[in-house]
C-alpha positions as CSV (number, residue, x, y, z in Angstrom):
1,X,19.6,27.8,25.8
2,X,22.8,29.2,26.6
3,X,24.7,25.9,25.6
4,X,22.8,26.3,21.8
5,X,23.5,29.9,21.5
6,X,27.6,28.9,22.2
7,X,27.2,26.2,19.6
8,X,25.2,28.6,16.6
9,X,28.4,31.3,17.6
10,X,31.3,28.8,17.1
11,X,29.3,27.7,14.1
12,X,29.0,31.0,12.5
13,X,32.7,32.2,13.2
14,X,33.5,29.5,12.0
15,X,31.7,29.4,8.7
16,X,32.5,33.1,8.5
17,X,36.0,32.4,7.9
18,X,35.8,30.0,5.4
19,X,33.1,31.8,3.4
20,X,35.5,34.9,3.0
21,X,38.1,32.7,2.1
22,X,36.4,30.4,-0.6
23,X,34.8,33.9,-2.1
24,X,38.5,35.1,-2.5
25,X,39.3,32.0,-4.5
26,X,36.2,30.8,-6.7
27,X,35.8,31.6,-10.1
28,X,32.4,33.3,-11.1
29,X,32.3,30.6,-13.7
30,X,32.3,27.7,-11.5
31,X,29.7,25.3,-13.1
32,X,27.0,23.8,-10.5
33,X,27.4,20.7,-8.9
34,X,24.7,18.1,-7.8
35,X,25.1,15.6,-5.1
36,X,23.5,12.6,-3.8
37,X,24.2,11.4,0.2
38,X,23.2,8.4,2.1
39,X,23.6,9.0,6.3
40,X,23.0,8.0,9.6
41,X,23.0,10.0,13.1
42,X,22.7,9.6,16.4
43,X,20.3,11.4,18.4
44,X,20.4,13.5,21.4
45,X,16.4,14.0,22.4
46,X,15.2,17.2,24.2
47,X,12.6,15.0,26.1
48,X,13.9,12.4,28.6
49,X,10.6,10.3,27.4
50,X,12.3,10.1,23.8
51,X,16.0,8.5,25.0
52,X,15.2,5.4,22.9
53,X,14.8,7.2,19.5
54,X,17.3,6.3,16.7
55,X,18.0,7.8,13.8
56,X,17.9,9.3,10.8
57,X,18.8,7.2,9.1
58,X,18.6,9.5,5.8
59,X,18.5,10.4,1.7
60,X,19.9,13.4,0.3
61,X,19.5,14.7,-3.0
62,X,21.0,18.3,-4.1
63,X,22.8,20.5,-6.2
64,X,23.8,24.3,-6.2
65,X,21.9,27.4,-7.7
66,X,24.3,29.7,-8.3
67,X,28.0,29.8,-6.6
68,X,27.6,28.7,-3.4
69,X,24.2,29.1,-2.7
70,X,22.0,25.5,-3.1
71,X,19.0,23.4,-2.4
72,X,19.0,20.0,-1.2
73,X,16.2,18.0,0.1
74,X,16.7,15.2,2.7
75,X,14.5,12.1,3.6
76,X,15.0,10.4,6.4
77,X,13.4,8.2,9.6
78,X,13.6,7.9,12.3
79,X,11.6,5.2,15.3
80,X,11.2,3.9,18.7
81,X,10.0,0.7,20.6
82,X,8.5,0.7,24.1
83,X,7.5,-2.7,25.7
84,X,5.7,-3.0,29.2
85,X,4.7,-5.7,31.0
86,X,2.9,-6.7,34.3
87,X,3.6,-9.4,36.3
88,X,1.8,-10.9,39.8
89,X,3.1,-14.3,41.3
90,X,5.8,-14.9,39.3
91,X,3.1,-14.7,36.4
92,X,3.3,-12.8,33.0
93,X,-0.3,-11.0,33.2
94,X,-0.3,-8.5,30.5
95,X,2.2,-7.3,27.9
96,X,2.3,-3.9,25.9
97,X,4.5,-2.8,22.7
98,X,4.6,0.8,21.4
99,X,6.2,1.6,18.0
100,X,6.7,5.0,17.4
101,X,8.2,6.5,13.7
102,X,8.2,9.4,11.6
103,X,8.8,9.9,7.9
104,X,10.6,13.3,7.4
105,X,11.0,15.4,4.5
106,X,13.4,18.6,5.1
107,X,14.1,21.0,2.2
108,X,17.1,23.2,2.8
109,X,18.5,26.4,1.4
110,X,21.8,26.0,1.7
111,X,25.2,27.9,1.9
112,X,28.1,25.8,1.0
113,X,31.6,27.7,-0.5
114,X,34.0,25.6,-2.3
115,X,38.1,25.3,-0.7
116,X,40.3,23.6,-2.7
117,X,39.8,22.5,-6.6
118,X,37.3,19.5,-8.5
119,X,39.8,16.8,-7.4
120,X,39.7,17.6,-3.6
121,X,37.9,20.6,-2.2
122,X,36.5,20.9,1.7
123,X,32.8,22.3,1.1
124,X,31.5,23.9,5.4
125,X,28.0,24.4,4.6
126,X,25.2,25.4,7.0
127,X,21.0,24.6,6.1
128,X,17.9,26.1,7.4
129,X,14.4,25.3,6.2
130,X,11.0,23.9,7.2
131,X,10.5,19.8,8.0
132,X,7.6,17.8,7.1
133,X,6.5,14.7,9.3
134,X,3.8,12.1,8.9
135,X,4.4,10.4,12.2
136,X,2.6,7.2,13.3
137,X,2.2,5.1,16.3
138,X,1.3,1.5,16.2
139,X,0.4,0.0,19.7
140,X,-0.1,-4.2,20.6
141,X,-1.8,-5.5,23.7
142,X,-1.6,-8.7,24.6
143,X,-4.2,-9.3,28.0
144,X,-6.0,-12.9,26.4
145,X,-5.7,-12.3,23.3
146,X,-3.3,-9.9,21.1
147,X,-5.3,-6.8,19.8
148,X,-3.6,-3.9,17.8
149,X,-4.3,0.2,17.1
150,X,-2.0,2.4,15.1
151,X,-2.9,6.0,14.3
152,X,-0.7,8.5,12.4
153,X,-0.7,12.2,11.8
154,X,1.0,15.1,10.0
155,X,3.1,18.0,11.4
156,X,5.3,20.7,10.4
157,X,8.0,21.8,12.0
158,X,11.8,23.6,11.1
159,X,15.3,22.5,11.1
160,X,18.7,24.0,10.6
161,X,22.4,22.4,10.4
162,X,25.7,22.8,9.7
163,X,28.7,20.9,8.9
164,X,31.9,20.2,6.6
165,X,31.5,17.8,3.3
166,X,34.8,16.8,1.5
167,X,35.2,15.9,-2.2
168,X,37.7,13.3,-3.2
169,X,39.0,12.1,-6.4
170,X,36.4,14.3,-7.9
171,X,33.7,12.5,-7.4
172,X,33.7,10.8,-3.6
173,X,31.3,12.9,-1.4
174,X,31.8,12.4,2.6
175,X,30.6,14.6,5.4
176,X,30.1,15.4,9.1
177,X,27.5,17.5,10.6
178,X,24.7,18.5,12.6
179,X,21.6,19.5,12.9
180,X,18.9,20.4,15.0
181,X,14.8,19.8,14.3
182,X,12.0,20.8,15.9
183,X,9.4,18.4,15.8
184,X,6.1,17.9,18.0
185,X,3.3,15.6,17.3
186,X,-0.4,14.9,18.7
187,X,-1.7,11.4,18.5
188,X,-4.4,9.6,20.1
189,X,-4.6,12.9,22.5
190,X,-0.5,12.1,23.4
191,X,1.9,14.5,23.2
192,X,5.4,13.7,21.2
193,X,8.0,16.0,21.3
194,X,10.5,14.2,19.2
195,X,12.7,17.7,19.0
196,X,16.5,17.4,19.8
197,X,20.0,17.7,18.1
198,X,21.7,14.9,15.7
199,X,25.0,14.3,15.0
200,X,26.2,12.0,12.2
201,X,28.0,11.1,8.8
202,X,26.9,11.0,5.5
203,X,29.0,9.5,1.8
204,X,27.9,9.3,-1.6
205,X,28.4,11.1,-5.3
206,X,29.1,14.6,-6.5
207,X,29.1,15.4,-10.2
């Protein structure tokens, strides 16, 4: 806790300084820009049981509302595979695979102030909003004979991140950032708590 709450005061010191700065430079008649992203992270789980998950591997798609306040909505997924199996003299008795994903949906409101001009600019932006998950686990035994289950559910949770996006020859969008998402799931009377921070890198379009 006390780590996070150093992080969120770096991040907002941060991000206060370059918000007071961009406000001192942007025109009122800045037009809106909309973006499209493509990104991948790496995950940092807060439960030991999730160390194998990877991802998001993630869609952006947003666009300001009015200077530099915006929407964008991200897609993304992210899985995990567990395999067990038993052995007794030497001999392979019984094997079991777990797949474990989730489909995520996150709408943002977003703060992002403008430095520089259309050509090249350096955009810090920070996001908070709620995350939708239909999360799913697909399970194979094989004890003679292969037999399969899979069940999936849905879940809401929240999310919020921060980071810096820079636009280049106008129309080259690259960024760093992020984020943290709170996500907990019930299936097949398990507990998943597939929570934790991501860091990662994102490119695409800006127009």
């Amino acid at each position: 806790m006390k780590v996070f709450m150093k992080i969120s005061f770096v991040i907002a010191a941060f991000f206060a300084v370059t918000f007071s700065s961009a406000y001192a430079q942007e025109s009122k008649s800045r037009s809106n820009d909309g973006w499209f992203l493509v990104g991948y992270s790496y995950t940092f789980p807060d439960s030991k049981s999730m160390e194998g998950l990877q991802g998001p591997a993630t869609i952006t798609i947003g666009g300001d509302l009015w200077r530099f306040i915006g929407l964008e909505v991200t897609l993304g997924g992210r899985w995990a595979t567990n395999e067990y199996s038993l052995y007794a003299n030497n001999q392979h008795i019984v094997s079991y695979t777990e797949a474990l994903w989730s489909f995520d949906m996150k709408p943002y409101l977003m703060i992002q102030p403008k430095l520089g001009v259309d050509m090249i600019s350096l955009r810090p932006y920070i996001g908070i909003g709620p995350s939708f998950h239909f999360t799913g686990v697909n399970s194979t035994l094989d004890l003679i004979g292969q037999s399969s289950t899979s069940d999936s559910t849905f879940d809401v949770g929240f999310s919020a991140k921060a980071g810096l996006r820079l636009q280049a020859l106008k129309f080259l969008f690259v960024g760093v950032g992020t984020e943290y998402l709170y996500h907990k799931a019930k299936i097949n009377n398990a507990d998943y708590d597939l929570s934790g921070w991501t860091v990662g890198a994102e490119v695409g379009f800006i127009w």
